[in-house]
DRENDO-1510 file (C-alpha; in Angstrom, 1 decimal, always signed):
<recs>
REC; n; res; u; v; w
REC; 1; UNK; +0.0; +0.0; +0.0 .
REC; 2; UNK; +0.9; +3.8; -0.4 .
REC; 3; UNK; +2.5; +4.8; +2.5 .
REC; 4; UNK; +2.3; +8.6; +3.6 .
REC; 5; UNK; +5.5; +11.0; +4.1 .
REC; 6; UNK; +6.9; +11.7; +7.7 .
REC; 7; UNK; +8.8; +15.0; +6.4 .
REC; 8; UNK; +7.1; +16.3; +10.0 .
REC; 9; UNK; +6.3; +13.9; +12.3 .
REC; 10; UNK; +6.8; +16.7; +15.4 .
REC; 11; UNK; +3.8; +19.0; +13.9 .
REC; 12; UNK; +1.1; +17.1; +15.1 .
REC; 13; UNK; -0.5; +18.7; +17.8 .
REC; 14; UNK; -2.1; +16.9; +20.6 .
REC; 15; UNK; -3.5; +19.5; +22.9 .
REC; 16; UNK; -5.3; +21.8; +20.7 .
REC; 17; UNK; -6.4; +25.1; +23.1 .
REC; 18; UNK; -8.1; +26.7; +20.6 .
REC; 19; UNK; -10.6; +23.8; +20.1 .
REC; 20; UNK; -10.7; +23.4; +23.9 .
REC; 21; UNK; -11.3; +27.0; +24.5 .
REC; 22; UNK; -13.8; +27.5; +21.3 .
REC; 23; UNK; -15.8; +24.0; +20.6 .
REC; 24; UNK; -17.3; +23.0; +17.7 .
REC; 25; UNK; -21.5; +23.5; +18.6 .
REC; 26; UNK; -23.0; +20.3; +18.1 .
REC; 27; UNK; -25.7; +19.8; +15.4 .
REC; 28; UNK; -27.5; +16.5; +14.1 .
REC; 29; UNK; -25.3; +15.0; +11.1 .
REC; 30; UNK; -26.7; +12.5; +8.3 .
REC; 31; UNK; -25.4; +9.3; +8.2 .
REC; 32; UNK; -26.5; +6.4; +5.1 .
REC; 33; UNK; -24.9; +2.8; +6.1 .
REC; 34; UNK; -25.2; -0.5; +4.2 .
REC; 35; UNK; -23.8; -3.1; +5.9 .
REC; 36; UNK; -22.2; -6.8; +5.0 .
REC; 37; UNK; -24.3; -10.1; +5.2 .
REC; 38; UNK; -21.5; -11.8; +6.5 .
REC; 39; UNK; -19.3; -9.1; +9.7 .
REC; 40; UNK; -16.0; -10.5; +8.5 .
REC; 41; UNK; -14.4; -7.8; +10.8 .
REC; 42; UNK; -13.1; -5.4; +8.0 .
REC; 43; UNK; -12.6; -1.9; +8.5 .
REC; 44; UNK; -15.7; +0.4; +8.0 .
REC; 45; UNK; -15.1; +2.9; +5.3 .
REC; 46; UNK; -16.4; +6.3; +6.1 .
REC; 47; UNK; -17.0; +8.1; +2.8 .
REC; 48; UNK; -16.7; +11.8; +3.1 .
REC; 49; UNK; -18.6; +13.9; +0.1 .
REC; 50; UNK; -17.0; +17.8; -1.5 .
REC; 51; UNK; -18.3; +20.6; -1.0 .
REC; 52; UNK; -22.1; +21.3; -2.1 .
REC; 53; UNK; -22.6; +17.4; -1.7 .
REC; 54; UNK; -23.9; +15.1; +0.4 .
REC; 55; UNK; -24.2; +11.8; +1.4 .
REC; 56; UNK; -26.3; +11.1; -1.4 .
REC; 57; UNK; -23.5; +11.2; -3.8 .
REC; 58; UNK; -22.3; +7.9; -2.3 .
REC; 59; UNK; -25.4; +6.2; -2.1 .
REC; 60; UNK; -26.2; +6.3; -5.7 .
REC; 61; UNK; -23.7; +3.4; -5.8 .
REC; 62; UNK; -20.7; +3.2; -3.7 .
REC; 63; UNK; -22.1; +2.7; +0.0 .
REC; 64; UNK; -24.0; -0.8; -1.4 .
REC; 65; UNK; -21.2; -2.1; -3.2 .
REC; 66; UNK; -18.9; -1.1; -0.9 .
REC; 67; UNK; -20.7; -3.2; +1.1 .
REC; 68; UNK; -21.3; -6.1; -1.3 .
REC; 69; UNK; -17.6; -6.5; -1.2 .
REC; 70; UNK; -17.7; -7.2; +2.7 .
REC; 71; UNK; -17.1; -4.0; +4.2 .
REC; 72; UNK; -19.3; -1.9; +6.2 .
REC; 73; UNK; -19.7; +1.1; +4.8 .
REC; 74; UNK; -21.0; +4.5; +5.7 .
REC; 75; UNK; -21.7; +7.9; +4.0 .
REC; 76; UNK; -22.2; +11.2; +6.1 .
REC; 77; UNK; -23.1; +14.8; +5.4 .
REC; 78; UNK; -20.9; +17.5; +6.8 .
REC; 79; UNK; -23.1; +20.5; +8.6 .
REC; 80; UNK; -24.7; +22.4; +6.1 .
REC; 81; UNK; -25.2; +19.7; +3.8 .
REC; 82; UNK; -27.6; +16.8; +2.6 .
REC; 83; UNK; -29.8; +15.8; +5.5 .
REC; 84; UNK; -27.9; +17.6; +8.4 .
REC; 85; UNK; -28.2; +20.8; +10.3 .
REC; 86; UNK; -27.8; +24.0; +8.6 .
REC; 87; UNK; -24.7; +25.6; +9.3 .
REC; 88; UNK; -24.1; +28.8; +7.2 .
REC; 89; UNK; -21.2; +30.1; +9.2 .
REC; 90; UNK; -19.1; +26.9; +9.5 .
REC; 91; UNK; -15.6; +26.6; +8.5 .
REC; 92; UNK; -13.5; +23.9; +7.8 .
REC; 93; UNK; -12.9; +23.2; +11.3 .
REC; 94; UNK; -16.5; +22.1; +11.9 .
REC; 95; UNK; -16.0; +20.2; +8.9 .
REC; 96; UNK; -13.4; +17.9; +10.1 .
REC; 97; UNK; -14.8; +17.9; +13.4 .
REC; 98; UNK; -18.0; +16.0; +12.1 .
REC; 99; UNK; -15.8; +13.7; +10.3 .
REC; 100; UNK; -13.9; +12.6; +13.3 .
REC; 101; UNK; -17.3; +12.4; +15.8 .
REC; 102; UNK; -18.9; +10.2; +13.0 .
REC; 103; UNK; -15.4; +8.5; +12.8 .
REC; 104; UNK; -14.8; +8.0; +16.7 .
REC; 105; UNK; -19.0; +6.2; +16.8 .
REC; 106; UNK; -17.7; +3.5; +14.5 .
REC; 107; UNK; -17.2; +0.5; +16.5 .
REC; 108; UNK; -13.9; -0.5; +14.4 .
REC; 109; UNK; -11.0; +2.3; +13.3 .
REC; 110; UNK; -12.0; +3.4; +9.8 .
REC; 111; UNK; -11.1; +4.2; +6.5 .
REC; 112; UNK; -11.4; +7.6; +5.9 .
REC; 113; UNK; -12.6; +8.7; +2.2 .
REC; 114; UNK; -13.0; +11.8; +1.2 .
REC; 115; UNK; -13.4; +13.5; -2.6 .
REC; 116; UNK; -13.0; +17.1; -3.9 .
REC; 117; UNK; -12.6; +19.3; -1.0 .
REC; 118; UNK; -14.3; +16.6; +1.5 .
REC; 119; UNK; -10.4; +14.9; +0.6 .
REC; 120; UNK; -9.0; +18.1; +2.6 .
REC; 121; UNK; -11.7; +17.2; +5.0 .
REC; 122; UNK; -10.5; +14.0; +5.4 .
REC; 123; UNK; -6.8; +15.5; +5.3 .
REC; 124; UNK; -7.7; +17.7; +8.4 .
REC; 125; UNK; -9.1; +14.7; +10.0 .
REC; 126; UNK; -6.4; +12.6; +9.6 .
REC; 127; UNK; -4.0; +14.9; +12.4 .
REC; 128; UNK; -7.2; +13.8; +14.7 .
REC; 129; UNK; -8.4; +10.6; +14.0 .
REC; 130; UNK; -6.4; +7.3; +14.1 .
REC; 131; UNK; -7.7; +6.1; +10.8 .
REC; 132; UNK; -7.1; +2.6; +9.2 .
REC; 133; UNK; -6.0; +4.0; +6.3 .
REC; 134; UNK; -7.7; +7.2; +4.2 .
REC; 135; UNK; -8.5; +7.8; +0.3 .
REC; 136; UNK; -8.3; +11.0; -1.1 .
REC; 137; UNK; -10.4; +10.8; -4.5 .
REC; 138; UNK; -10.2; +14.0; -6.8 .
REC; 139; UNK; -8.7; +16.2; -4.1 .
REC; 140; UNK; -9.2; +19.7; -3.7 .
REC; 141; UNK; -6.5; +21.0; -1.7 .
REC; 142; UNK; -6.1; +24.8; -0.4 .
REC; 143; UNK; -3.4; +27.2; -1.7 .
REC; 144; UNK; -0.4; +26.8; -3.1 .
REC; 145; UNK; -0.6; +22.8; -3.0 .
REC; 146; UNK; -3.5; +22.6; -5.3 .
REC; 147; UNK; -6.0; +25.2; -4.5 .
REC; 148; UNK; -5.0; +28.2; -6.5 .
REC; 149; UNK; -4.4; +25.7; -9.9 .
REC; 150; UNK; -7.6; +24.2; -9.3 .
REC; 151; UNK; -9.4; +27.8; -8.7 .
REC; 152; UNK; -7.8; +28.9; -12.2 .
REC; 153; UNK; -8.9; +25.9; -14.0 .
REC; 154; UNK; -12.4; +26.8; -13.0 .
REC; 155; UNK; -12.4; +30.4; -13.6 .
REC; 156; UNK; -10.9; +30.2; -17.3 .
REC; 157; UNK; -13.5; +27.0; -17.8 .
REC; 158; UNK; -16.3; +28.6; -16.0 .
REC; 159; UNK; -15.8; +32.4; -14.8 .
REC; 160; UNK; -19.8; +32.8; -14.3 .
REC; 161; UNK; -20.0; +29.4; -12.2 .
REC; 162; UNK; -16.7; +30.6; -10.2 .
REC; 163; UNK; -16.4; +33.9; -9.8 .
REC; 164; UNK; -19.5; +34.3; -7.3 .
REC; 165; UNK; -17.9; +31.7; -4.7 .
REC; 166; UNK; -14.6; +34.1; -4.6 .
REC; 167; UNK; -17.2; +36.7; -2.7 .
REC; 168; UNK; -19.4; +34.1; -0.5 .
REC; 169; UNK; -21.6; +33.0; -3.0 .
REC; 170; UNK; -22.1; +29.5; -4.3 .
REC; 171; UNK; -19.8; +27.7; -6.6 .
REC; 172; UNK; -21.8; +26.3; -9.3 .
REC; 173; UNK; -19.8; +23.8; -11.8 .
REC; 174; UNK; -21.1; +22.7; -15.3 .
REC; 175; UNK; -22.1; +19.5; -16.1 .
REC; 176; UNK; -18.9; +19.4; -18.3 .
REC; 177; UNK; -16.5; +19.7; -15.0 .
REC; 178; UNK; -18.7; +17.3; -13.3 .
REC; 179; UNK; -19.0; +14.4; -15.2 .
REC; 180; UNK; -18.0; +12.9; -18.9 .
REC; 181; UNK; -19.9; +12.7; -21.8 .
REC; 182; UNK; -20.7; +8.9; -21.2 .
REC; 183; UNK; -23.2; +9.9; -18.2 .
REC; 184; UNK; -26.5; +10.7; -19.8 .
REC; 185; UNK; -27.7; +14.6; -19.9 .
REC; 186; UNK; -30.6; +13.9; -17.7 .
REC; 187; UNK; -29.0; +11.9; -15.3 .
REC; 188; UNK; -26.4; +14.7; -14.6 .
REC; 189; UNK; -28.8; +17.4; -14.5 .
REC; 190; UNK; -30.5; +15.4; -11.7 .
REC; 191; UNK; -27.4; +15.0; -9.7 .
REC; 192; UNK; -26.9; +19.0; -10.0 .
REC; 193; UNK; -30.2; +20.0; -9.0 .
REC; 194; UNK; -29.4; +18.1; -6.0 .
REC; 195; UNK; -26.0; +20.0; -5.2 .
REC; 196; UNK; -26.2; +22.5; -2.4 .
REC; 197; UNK; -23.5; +25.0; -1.3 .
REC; 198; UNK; -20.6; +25.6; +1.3 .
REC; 199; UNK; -20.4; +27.9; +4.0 .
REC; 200; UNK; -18.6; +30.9; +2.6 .
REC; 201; UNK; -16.3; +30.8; +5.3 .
REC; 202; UNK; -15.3; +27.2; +4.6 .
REC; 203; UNK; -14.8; +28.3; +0.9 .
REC; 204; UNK; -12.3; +30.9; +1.7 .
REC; 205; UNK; -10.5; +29.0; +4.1 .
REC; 206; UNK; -9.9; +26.4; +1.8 .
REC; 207; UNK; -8.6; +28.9; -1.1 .
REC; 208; UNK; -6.2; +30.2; +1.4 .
REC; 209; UNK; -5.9; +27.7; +4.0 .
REC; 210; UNK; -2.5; +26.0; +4.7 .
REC; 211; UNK; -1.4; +22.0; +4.2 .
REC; 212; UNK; -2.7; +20.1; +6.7 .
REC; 213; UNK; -1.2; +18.6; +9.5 .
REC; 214; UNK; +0.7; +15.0; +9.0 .
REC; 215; UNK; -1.7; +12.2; +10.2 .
REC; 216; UNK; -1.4; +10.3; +13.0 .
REC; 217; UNK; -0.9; +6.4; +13.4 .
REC; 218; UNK; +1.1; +6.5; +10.2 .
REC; 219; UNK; -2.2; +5.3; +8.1 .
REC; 220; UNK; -1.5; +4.5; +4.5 .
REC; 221; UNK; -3.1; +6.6; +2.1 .
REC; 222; UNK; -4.3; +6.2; -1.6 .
REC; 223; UNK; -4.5; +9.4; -4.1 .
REC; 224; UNK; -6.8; +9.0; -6.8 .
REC; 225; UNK; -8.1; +11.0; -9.8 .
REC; 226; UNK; -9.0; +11.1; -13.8 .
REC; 227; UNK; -6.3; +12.9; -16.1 .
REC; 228; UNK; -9.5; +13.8; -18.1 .
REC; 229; UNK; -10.8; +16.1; -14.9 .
REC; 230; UNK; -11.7; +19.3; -15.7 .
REC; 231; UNK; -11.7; +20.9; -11.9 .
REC; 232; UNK; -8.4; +19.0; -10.6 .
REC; 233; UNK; -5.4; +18.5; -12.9 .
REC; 234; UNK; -2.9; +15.9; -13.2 .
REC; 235; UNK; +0.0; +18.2; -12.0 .
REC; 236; UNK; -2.2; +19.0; -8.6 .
REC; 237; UNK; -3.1; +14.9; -8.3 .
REC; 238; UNK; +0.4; +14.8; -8.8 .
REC; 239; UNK; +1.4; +16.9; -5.7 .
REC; 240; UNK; -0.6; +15.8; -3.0 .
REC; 241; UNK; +0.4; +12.6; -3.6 .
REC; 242; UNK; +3.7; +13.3; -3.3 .
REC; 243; UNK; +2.9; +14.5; +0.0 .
REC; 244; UNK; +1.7; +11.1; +0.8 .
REC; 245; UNK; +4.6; +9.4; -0.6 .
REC; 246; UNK; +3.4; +7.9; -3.7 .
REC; 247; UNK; +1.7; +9.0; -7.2 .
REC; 248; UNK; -2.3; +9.1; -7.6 .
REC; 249; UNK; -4.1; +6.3; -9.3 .
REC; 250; UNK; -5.6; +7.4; -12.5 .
REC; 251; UNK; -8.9; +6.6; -14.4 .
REC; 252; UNK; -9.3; +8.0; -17.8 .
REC; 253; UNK; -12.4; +9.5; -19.2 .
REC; 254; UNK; -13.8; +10.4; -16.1 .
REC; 255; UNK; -14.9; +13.7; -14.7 .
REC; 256; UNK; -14.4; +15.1; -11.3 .
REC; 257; UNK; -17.3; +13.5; -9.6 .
REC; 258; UNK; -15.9; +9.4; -9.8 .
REC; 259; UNK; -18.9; +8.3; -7.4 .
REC; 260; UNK; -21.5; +9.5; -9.9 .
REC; 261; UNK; -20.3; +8.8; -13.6 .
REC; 262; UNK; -20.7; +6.4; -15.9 .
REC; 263; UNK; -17.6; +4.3; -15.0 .
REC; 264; UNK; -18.3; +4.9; -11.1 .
REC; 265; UNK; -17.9; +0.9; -10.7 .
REC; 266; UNK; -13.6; +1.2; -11.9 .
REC; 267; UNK; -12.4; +3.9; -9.0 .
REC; 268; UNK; -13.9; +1.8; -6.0 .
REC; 269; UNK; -13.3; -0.9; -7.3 .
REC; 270; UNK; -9.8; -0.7; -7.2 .
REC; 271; UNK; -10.3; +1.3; -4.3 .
REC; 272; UNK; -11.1; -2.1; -2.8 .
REC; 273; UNK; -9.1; -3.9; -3.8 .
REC; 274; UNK; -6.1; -1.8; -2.3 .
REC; 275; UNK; -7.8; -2.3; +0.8 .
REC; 276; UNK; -8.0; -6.0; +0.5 .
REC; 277; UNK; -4.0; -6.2; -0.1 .
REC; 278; UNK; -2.7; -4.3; +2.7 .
REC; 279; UNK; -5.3; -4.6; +5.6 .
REC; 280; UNK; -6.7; -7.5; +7.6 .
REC; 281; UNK; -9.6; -7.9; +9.5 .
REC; 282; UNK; -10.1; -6.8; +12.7 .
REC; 283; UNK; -11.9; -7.5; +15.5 .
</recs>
């Protein structure tokens, strides 16, 4: 399995005053599971959507055959999003909290998936949360990592769609940055009726936010991504997983959201079957 870099093991914070001074309010979070027939003790995967999605994205297809394949499987909805509380002043750091409560409830340590910006999500959560091992599927990562080539990308693709996010307002991405031209037209203007939007405050922080914190526990950690994706390019798949100590697993002819298009079955697929190499059951 990929294993992640260690270029700063002594940045990981355990005592966090801020969070201990400030905390998180709580608010009722979504949560979709499909579970095995047979508990063979696998790892549950905790499947993290972007921003303006929610746990729906994954139940279209992945949380059931995720769970076909013998693992329990879970999708949730940050605040603000699908079925859970409204939160229009959250930042990322309510984001990643919700990730690691859901997370911590899980009876076995999980694998943490997270795509678009949920990936930087799952990033965060990863200096938190102990996980099994994490997947980070089409990141979105802030500043100069990735955030500032993915912002360009959009703007020069779709400046009407992008520009009203720079100022608080939603981001709102064309069926053409979404998905490939296999996925029928009126089964992608379904999924984006359904998108919602981000806190502004979470939007800015992650165009200017910093790299996350190196995870804890030493989890391995798969990048994945298509070369055809029209919000996140090669050269920024490229860098965060360098970061992780590997290169990103590509699908070609693919668009940015790899849970909902046409070839959804090939990403978590192979997504499984990483897992199935490099971890064992647990009890």
């Amino acid at each position: 399995m990929t294993r992640p870099s260690r270029t700063h093991p002594s940045r990981t914070r355990i005592l966090r005053r801020r969070e201990a001074a400030l905390p998180v309010p709580p608010v009722a979070r979504e949560v979709l599971s499909a579970r095995p027939a047979v508990d063979e003790g696998r790892p549950p995967l905790l499947l993290v959507p972007g921003f303006g999605a929610g746990a729906w994205v994954y139940a279209e297809h992945w949380l059931d055959h995720v769970a076909d394949r013998g693992y329990p499987a879970h999708a949730m909805s940050v605040r603000g999003h699908g079925g859970s509380a409204r939160a229009r002043r959250a930042g990322l750091r309510a984001y990643v909290h919700d990730v690691v409560q859901v997370a911590a409830s899980l009876p076995r340590r999980a694998v943490l998936v997270g795509h678009g910006a949920g990936a930087l999500v799952v990033a965060r959560a990863l200096a938190r949360y102990p996980a099994a091992a994490a997947v980070l599927a089409a990141p979105v990562f802030g500043g100069r990592l990735a955030g500032w080539s993915t912002v360009g990308r959009c703007l020069v693709r779709n400046p009407v769609g992008t520009v009203p996010a720079a100022f608080g307002g939603p981001l709102r991405l064309r069926r053409g940055q979404l998905f490939s031209r296999q996925l029928p037209a009126a089964t992608a203007t379904a999924y984006r009726q359904r998108m919602c939007r981000a806190a502004a405050r979470a939007q800015w922080q992650l165009l200017l936010g910093g790299l996350p914190e190196p995870p804890v526990g030493d989890p391995p950690v798969l990048v994945l991504g298509s070369p055809d994706d029209a919000v996140v390019s090669t050269a920024a798949l490229n860098r965060v997983a360098r970061r992780y100590g590997g290169a990103p697993l590509l699908f070609p002819g693919m668009g940015h959201a790899l849970m909902l298009d046409a070839q959804w079955r090939e990403p978590v697929e192979a997504v499984l079957d990483w897992l199935d190499k490099g971890l064992a059951p647990r009890d």
